[in-house]
N, C-alpha and C positions, 0 to 999 in steps of 0.2 A: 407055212409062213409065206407061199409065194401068192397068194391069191391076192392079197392087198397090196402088194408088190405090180403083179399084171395087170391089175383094177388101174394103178395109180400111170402104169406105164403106159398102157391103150388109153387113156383119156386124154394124156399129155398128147401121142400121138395123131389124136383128133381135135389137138388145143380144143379140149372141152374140159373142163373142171367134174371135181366129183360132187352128187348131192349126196351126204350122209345123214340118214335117218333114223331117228331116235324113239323107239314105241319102247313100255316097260312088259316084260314077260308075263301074261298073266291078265293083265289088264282090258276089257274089265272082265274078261274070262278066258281060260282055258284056250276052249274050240275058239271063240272072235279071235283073241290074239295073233292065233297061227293061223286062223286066213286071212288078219292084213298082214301078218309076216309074210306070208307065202307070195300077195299080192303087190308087194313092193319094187320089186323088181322091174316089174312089167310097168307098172306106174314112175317108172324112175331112179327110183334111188340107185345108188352105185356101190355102195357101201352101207351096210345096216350097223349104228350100234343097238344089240338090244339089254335092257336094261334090269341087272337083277333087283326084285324087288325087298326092299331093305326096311326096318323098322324106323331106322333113324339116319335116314338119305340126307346128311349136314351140308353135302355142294347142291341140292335141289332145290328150288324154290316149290311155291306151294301145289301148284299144276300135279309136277309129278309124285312130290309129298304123296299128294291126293291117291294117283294112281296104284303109287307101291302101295298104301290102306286096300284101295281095292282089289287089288292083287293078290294080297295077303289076306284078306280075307276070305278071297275064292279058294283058298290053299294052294296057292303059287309057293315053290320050294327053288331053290339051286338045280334040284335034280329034273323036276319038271321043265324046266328051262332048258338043262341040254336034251333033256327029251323034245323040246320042239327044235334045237338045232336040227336034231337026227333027224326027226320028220323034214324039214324043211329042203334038206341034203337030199333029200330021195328023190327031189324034183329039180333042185337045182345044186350044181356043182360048181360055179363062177363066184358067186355075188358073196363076196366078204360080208365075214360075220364077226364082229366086234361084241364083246361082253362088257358091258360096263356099270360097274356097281363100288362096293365098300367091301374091305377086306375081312370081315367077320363070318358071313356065309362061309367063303372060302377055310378058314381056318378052323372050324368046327366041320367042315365034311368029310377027312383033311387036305390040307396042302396036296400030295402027290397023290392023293387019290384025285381029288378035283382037273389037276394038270392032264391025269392020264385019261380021264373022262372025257373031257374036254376036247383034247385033242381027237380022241377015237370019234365024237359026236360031229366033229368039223365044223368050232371056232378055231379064229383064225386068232384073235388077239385080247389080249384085256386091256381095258382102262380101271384101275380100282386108285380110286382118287383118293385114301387115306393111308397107303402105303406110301411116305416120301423118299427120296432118292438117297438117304439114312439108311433104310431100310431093306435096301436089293437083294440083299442077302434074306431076305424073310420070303419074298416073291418072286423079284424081276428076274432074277438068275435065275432060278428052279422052271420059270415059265420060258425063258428062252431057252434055256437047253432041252427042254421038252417040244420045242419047237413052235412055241407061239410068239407071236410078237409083244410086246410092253410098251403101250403106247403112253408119253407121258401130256400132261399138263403145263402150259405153260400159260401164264396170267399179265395184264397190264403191270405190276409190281413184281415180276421177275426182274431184278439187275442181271448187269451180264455176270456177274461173280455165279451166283445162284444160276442164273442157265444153262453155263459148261452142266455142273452136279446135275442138273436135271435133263439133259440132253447127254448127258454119256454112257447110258445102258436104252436109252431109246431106240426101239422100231417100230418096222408101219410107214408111220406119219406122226406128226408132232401134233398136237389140239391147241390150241392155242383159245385161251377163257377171255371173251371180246369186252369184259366188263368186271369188275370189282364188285363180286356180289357171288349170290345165287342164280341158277337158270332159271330164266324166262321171265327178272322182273325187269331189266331195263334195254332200249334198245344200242347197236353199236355205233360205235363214231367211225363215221368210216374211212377219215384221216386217222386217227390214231392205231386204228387196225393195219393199214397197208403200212407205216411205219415199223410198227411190233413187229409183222408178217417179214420186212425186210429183214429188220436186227434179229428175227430168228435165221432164215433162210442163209444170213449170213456165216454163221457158224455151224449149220447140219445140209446135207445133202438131201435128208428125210422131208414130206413133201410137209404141208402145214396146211391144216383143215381148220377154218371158225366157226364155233359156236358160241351159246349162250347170248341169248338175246336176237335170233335171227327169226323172223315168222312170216314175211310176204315174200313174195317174190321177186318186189322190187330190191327190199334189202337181199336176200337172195343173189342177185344180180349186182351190186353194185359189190358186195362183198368177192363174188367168184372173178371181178377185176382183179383183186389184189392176194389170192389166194389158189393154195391147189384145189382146197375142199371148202364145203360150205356143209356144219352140219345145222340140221333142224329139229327139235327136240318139242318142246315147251308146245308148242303150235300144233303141232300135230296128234299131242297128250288133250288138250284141249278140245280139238274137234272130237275127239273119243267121250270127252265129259261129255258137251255140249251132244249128243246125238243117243244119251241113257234116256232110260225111264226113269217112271220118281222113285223108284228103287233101284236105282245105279246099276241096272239089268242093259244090257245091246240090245241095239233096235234095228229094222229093217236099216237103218239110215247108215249105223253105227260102218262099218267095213269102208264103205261105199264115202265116207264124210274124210276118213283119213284120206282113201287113194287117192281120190279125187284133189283134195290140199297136194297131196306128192306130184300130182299130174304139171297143177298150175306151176310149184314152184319149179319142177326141171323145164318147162317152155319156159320161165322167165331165164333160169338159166344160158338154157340153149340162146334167147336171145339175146347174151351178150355176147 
């Protein structure tokens, strides 16, 4: 649990924010996936969520819709997944790895088999966004005492009633959902975010990352004003479309179209 912890505490250190980036496991194959996983790093990011691929991804918009299809097609699984953790571990031992998906995989693998996997493979945390804070007892507990973080969600229509319940088995960092929707169809307000960003901050100590809806680097930047983290998702699932063949095959382009987006958006960062 401490690598998202140290990630969160050396950035603050160097008042520099985190970019958290968002690729789905699998997509649009196998071997591509784990060499822009593996190349993330280097290209920026500070924090990876990667993303399990799911049948019916209901907080997604249609980018990564897309993705899990073709992910799922390639015969992308749960287990494959933390088989590219491992792999990715071999090479790097810093860079927090975030899981974020729907809790259906999880509960058909089972529960404490998946936690003890998990953990052994070196994620550091889940976000499974259809377990609500009802429900801790089904997930959040079982995964902290196992030693992973439970990162929760929080939305423009969270009242503060509902955001104790949802901030009180939270770690990591808090996500905060910069829009009323699904990822990647609208962009954020960036008044209304540093407001949310405060009225959370106000009540957790936990750091507060935005996404959904973030894809240049200017928004990038103007977000990492009023926040710990800045994730980017949608954008990034995109350049991975936009760089297939006409059979949704990786192309020389395909690697090289993601890192390069991660490259731009940590200089935009850096320069604020």
């Amino acid at each position: 649990m401490q690598r998202l912890a140290k990630a969160f505490e050396a950035l603050a250190g160097s008042n520099k924010k985190a970019l958290v980036t968002f690729i789905t496991a699998g997509d649009p194959d196998y071997a591509t996936s784990l060499e822009i996983l593996k190349g993330l790093p280097k290209a920026g990011a500070s924090i990876i969520e990667l993303g399990v691929p799911f049948s019916d991804p209901m907080a997604d918009g249609p980018a990564i819709q897309k993705a899990s299809q073709r992910a799922l097609k390639g015969g992308q699984t749960l287990k494959k997944t933390l088989d590219m953790v491992r792999s990715f571990r071999k090479t790097d031992g810093a860079t927090p790895i975030v899981l974020m998906g729907y809790y259906n995989p999880i509960y058909v693998f089972p529960v404490d088999r998946f936690l003890a996997e998990a953990v052994e493979a070196g994620v550091d945390g889940l976000i499974v966004v259809d377990v609500p804070p009802e429900a801790d007892d089904e997930l959040c507990i079982p995964a902290l005492k196992a030693g992973l973080n439970f990162i929760r969600l929080t939305a423009p229509t969270t009242n503060d009633r509902r955001l104790g319940s949802v901030l009180a088995n939270a770690s990591g960092f808090v996500y905060y959902v910069s829009i009323a929707g699904v990822t990647g169809t609208q962009a954020p307000d960036a008044g209304a975010v540093a407001r949310n960003v405060a009225r959370i901050k106000a009540r957790t100590p936990l750091p507060v990352a935005v996404g959904f809806g973030v894809r240049t680097p200017e928004q990038a930047r103007t977000i990492a004003g009023v926040a710990d983290g800045v994730v980017v998702g949608s954008a990034l699932v995109d350049a991975i479309a936009g760089s297939l063949d006409e059979n949704q095959r990786a192309t020389d382009l395909t690697i090289r179209a993601v890192l390069e987006l991660v490259e731009r958006l940590s200089a935009g960062m850096k320069a604020a």
